[in-house]
C-alpha positions, -999 to 999 in steps of 0.1 A, spaced: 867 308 -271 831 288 -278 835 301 -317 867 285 -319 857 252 -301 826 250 -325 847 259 -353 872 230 -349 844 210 -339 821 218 -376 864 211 -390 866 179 -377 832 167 -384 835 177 -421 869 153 -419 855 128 -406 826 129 -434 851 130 -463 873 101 -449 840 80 -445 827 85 -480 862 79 -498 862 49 -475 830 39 -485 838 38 -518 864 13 -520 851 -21 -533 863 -40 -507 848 -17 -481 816 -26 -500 818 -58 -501 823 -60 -460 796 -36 -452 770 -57 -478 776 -94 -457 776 -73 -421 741 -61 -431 734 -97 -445 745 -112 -409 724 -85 -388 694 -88 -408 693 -124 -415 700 -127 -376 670 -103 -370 646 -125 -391 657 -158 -370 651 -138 -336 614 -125 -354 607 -160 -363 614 -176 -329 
């Protein structure tokens, strides 16, 4: 039963990677991921700074 379990488990984590890389190559995808790192670092900086 734990080979099974693991082996759906190693299945859906392999799914999961392919969805997130065709997803992360969609243009719009990164455009949204580029100004959510913009916002988190700049926001970093101010909270370094004061």
């Amino acid at each position: 039963m734990g080979i099974f379990r693991g082996a759906m488990k190693g299945g859906l984590t392999a799914k999961a990677a392919q969805v997130a890389k065709r997803e992360a190559s969609k243009p719009e995808n990164q455009a949204k991921a580029k100004s959510a790192l913009s916002r988190f670092t700049s926001g970093r900086k101010a909270k370094k700074k004061g």
